[in-house]
C-alpha positions as CSV (number, residue, x, y, z in Angstrom):
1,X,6.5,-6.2,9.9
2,X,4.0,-3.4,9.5
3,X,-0.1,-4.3,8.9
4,X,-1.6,-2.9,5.7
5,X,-4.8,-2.8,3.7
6,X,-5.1,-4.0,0.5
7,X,-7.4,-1.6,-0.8
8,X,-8.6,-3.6,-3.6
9,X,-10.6,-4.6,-1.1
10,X,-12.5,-1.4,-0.7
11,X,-12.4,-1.0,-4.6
12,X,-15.8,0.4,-4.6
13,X,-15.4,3.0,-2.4
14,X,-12.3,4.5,-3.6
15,X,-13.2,5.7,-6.6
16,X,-13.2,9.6,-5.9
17,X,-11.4,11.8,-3.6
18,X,-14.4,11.9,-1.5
19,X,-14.8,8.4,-1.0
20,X,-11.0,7.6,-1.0
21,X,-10.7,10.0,2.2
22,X,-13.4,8.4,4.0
23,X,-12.1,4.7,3.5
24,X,-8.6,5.7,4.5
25,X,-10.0,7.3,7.5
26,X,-11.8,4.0,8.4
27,X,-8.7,2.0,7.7
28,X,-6.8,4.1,9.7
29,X,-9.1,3.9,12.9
30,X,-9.3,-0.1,12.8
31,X,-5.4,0.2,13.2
32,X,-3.6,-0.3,9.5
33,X,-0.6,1.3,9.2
34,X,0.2,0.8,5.5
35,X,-2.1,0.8,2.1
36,X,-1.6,-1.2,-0.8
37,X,-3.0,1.1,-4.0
38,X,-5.2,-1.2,-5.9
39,X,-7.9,-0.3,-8.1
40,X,-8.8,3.0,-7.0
41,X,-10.0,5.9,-9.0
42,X,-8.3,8.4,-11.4
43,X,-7.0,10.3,-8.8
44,X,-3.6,12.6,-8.9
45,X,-0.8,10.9,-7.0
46,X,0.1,13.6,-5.0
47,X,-3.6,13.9,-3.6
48,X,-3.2,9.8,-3.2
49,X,-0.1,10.5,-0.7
50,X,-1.7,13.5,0.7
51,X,-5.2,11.4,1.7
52,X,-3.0,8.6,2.8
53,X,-0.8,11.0,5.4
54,X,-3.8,12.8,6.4
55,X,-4.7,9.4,8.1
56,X,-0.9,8.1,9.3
57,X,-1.1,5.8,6.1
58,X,2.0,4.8,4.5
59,X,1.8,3.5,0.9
60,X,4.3,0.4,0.3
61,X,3.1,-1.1,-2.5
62,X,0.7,-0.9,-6.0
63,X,-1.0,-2.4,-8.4
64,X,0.0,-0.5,-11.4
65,X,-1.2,-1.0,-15.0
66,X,1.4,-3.8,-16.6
67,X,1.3,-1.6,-19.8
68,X,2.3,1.3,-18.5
69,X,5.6,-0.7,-16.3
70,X,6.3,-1.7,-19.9
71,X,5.6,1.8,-22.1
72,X,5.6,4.4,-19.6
73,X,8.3,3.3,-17.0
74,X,9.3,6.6,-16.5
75,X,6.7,8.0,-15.3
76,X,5.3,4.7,-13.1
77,X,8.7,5.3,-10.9
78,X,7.9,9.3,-10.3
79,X,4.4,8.7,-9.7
80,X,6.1,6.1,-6.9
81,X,8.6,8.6,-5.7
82,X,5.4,11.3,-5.1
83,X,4.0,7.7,-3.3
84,X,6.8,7.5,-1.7
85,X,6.6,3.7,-2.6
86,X,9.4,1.4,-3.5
87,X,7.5,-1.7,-4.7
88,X,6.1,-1.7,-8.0
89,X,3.2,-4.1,-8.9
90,X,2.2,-6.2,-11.2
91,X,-1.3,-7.7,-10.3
92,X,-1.9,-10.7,-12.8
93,X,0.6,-11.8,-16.0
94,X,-1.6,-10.0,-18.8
95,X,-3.5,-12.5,-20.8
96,X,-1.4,-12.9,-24.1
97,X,1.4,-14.4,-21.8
98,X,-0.5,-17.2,-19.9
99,X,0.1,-19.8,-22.6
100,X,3.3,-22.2,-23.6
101,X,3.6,-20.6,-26.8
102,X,3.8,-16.7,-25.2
103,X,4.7,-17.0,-21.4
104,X,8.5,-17.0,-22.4
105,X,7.7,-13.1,-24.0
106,X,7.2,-12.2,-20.4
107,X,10.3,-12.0,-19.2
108,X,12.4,-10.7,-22.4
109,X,9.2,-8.1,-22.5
110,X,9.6,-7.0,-18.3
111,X,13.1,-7.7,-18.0
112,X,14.2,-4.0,-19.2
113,X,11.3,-2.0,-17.3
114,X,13.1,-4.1,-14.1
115,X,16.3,-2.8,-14.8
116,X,15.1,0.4,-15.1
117,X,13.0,0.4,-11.6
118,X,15.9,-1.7,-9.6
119,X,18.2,2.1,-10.8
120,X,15.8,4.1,-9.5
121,X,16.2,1.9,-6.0
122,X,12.6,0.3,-6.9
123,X,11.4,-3.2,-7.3
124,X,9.0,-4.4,-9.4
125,X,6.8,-7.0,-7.7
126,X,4.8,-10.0,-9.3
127,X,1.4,-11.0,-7.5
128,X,1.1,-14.8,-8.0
129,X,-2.7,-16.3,-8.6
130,X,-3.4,-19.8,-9.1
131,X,-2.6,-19.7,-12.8
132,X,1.7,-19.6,-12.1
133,X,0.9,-23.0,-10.4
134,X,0.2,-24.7,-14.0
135,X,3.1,-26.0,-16.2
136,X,4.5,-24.5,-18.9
137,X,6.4,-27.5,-21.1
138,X,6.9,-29.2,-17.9
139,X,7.7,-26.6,-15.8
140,X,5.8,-25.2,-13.1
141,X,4.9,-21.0,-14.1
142,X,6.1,-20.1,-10.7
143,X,9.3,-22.1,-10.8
144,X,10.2,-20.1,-14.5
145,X,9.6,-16.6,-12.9
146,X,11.9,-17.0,-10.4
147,X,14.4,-18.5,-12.9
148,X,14.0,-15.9,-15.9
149,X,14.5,-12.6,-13.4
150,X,17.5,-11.6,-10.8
151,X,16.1,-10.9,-7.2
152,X,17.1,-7.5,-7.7
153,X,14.9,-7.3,-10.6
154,X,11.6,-9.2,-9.7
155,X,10.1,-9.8,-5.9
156,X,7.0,-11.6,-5.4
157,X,3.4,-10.6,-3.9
158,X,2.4,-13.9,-2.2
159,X,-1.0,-14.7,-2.4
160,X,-1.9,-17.1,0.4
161,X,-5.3,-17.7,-0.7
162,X,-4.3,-18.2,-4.6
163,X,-1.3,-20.3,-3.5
164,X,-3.6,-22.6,-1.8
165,X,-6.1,-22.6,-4.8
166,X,-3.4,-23.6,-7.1
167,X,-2.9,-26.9,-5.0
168,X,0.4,-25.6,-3.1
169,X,1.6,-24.9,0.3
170,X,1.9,-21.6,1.2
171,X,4.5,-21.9,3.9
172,X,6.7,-23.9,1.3
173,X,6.6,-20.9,-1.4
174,X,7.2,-18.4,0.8
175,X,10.2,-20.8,2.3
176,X,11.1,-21.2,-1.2
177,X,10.5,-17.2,-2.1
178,X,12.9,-16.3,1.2
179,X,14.0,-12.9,0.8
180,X,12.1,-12.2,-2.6
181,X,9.1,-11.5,-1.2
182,X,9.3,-8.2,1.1
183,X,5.1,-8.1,1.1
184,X,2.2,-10.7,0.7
185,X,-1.4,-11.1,0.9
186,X,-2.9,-12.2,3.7
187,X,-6.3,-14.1,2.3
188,X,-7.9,-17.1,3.9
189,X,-10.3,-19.5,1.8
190,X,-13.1,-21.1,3.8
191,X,-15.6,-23.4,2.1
192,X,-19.1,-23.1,1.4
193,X,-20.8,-26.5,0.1
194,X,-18.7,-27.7,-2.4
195,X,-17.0,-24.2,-3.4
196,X,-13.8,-22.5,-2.3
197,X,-14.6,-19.0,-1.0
198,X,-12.8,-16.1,0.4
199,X,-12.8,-15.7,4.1
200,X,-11.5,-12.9,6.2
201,X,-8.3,-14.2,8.0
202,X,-8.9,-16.5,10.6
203,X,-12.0,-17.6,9.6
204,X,-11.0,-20.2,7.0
205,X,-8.4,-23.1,6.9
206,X,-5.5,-22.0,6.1
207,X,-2.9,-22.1,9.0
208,X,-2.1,-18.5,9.5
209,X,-0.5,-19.1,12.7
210,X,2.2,-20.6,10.6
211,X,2.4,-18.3,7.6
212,X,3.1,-15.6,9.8
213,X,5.7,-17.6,11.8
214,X,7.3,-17.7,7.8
215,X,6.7,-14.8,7.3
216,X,8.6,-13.2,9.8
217,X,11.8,-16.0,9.0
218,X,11.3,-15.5,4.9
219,X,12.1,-11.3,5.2
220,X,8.8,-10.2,4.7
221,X,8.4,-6.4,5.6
222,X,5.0,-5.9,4.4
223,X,1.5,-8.0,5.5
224,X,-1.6,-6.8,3.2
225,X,-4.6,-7.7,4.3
226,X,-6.9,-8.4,1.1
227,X,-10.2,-10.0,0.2
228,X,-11.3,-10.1,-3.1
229,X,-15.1,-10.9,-2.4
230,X,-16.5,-10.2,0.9
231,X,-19.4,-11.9,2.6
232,X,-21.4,-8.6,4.1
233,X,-19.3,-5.1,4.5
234,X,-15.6,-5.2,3.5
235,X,-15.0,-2.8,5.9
236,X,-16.4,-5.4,8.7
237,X,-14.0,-8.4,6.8
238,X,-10.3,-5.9,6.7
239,X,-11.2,-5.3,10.6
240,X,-12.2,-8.8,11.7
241,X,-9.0,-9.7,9.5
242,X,-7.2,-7.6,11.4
243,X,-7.9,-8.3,15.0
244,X,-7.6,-12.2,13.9
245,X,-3.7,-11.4,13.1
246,X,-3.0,-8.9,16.1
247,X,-4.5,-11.9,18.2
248,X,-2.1,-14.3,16.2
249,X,0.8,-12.3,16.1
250,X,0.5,-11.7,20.2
């Protein structure tokens, strides 16, 4: 399993090709191997892959506009060849599907655009919050997904964190996601008075020890590193994060 950075995380310092060059180069001296592309600025993809090898980065995986997987598929899976990328994101079920009435459009809407990317030796990815752990007419949002697409046509980002916020066990999903899920999200939750917070890994309650002993039984290729907010620098959180799983993984 290779060790990536979400770089969500460093959202705020990726926004230009200056700034993008200096976070990758800080990534790439804590040790990451691999990027997620998340929320960084309108920059050309073939600069994005040049920046990234620059610094020994490998991209695996995006966050990619959901609009543009449906309208613009084409182009979503040559901007991923210039990536040199074979997962294809989506980071959170737009809002006009997240209610009984809509949520069933999601799949008849996505299930083409999957096609398409699973011919061009893609997959399109699904990144799970806490929402898919709600039921739909009974039925659990995370349960339908994997029911309404083949596993050639839809893998799934597991979010530790947002598993555990949505009252589940994240060992049991990714038991249950076993070879559908070639990356996750490493995010740990800690608590702060009465409020859930985000942690970096290690420094919260959720039993990584375990999730990674999944991980490596459920096919996971791809751990991602990601925290959402950060107490202090995020820089400081995706390297504490990351000598926490080194330490874990041996």
């Amino acid at each position: 399993m290779t060790l990536g950075a979400q770089l969500f995380t460093l959202r705020e310092f990726t926004q230009t090709e200056k700034d993008l060059d200096y976070s990758l180069s800080q990534v790439a001296q804590m040790g990451y191997e691999t990027v997620q592309l998340s929320a960084i600025g309108p920059i050309a993809p073939q600069t994005v892959r040049e920046l990234c090898g620059k610094h020994g980065l490998s991209i695996v995986l995006t966050h990619t506009d959901p609009n543009r997987i449906l309208n613009d598929t084409e182009a979503v899976i040559q901007e991923h060849e210039l990536y040199g990328c074979d997962y294809i994101g989506i980071g959170m079920m737009p809002q006009k599907y997240r209610s009984p009435a809509w949520f069933w459009h999601f799949a008849e809407d996505y299930r083409e655009p999957a096609k398409k990317i699973a011919a061009a030796g893609k997959l399109l990815m699904y990144h799970n919050h806490n929402l898919e752990f709600q039921k739909f007419d009974g039925k659990l949002v995370m349960d339908s997904l994997l029911e309404a697409f083949a596993p050639q046509e839809l893998g799934f980002t597991l979010d530790t964190y947002w598993v555990q916020m949505g009252g589940a066990n994240p060992v049991e999903w990714m038991e249950k996601l076993s070879g559908r899920i070639p990356c996750i999200h490493l995010k740990d939750m800690a608590v702060q008075g009465y409020e859930p917070i985000m942690a970096p890994v290690g420094e919260g309650n959720l039993n990584f020890p375990a999730i990674l002993q999944a991980a490596s039984r459920c096919g996971v290729k791809h751990l991602l590193v990601e925290q959402d907010l950060c107490q202090g620098s995020p820089f400081d959180c995706l390297e504490t994060s990351l000598n926490h799983v080194r330490a874990m993984m041996g």
